[in-house]
C-alpha positions, 0 to 999 in steps of 0.5 A: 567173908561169910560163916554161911555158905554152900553150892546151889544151882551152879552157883556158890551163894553165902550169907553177906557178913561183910557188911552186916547184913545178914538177911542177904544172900550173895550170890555168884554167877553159874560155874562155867563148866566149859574149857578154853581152848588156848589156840583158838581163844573160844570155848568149847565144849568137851565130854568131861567139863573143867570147872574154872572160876573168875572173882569177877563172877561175883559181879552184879550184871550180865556180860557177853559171857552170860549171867552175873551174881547178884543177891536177895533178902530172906524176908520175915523177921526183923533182924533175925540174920540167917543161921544156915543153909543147906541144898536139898534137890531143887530147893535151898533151905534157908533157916534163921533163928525163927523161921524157915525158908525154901529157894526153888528153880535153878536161876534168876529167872524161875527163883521163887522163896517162900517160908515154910515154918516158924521154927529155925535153927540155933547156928551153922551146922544144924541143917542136915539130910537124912533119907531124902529130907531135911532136918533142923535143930531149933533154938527152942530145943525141937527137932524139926524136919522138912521135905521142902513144902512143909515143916514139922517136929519129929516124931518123939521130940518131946521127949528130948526137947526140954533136956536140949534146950536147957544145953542150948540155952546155957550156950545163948546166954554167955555167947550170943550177946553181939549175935556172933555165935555162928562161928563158936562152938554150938550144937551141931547135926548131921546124918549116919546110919540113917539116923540124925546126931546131935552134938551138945557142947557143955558150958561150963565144965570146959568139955568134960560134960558134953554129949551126943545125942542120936535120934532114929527116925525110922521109929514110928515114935521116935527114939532117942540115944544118950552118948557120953561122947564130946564130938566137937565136928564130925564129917561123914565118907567112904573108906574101904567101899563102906561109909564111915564116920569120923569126928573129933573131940575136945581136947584130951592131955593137951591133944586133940583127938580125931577118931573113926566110929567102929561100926565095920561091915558085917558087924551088927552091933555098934562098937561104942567101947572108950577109943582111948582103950578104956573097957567101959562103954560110952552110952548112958541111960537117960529118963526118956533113953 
């Protein structure tokens, strides 16, 4: 059981809920990518592997058929569980609430972590990647990135940090007092367009003040929109040979809404009209817009 999880050196590897200790990584043995062959009992291999899965592979010892799973700590920080993960080349960023760290090699024997920053990320969902690198969203409002050597803030952070930790904050202060937020409604961050969105739920007026903020790190300085859009997740793919994105939002009249960003091919101008059929737009200007 764990609100942390992702797929990393042929291996699935979560964050260890069950059993409080959310400073250990669990993690299984490599994915086969082998077929048996029924007449003859024994593997063998073929030119496109099928992927099959034991639960015994989450078993802490090496057997005849290979590695086992195992698990490690993340060091630094007493206390402070890990937020999130996310896989990026060769290393797995692993973020807590106050530090960042990175895994690098591809199995037991060449795995070697270290930190990176002592910046982290608020919850699940705030690690993202975008052209190549990492981005995260700090509990203090920063925006920060990472190549898997190094860490720092984005460009043109500060011109959004304090109005994002004031969002953050309200948040923290009602919901994370037995340290559960994880699986509540945090912010959340993600890549389209080669640019970093950021979902900021509001707190106290039931959904009808949330925003969505996107940031351009193309911009030598940094820049930043202001949406008045309430995306509760958001999921990005392709349809009709071009990427899309999709997202839902809080609920409206009683139902909840799933719509698909109106930027179709050949369109050089983003589309930000009401999906309900309203004819105003939905950005807003802002101090640092």
């Amino acid at each position: 059981k764990s609100a942390v999880g992702v797929f990393y050196g042929d291996r699935v590897m979560v964050r260890r809920d069950n059993q409080h200790e959310r400073t250990m990584i669990q993690y299984s043995a490599p994915l086969s990518t082998t077929a048996v062959d029924d007449k003859k009992k024994k593997d063998h291999p073929k030119q496109i592997a099928d992927l099959y899965w034991d639960p015994n592979d989450w078993a802490e010892v090496d057997t005849i058929d290979g590695e086992g799973g195992g698990h490690f700590f993340v060091a630094t920080g007493s206390g402070d569980a890990i937020r999130d993960m996310y896989p990026m080349g060769n290393y797995l960023v692993i973020a807590k609430r106050w530090s960042t760290h990175v895994l690098s090699g591809r199995s037991e024997q060449t795995w070697s972590q270290r930190p990176i920053g002592n910046q982290g990320v608020v919850g699940v969902g705030c690690l993202t990647e975008c052209d190549g690198l990492v981005y995260g969203l700090s509990h203090t409002g920063t925006l920060w990135v990472t190549d898997g050597t190094s860490l720092r803030e984005v460009a043109g952070f500060a011109k959004a940090r304090e109005y994002i930790k004031e969002r953050i904050d309200s948040l923290l202060q009602d919901r994370d007092a037995t340290d559960e937020d994880d699986e509540l409604w945090m912010p959340r961050i993600w890549e389209y367009d080669h640019k970093v969105w950021i979902s900021l739920p509001d707190n106290l007026s039931g959904g009808t003040d949330d925003v969505t903020l996107v940031y351009d790190p193309s911009s030598e300085e940094g820049s930043w929109w202001k949406l008045d859009l309430p995306i509760l997740a958001a999921a990005t793919g392709a349809s009709n040979r071009a990427r899309r994105l999709w997202f839902s939002t809080t609920k409206r009249s009683g139902n909840a809404t799933i719509f698909a960003y109106g930027d179709y091919p050949g369109d050089l101008l983003y589309t930000d009209h009401d999906p309900l059929g309203g004819a105003s737009t939905l950005t807003t200007a802002i101090p640092w817009h």
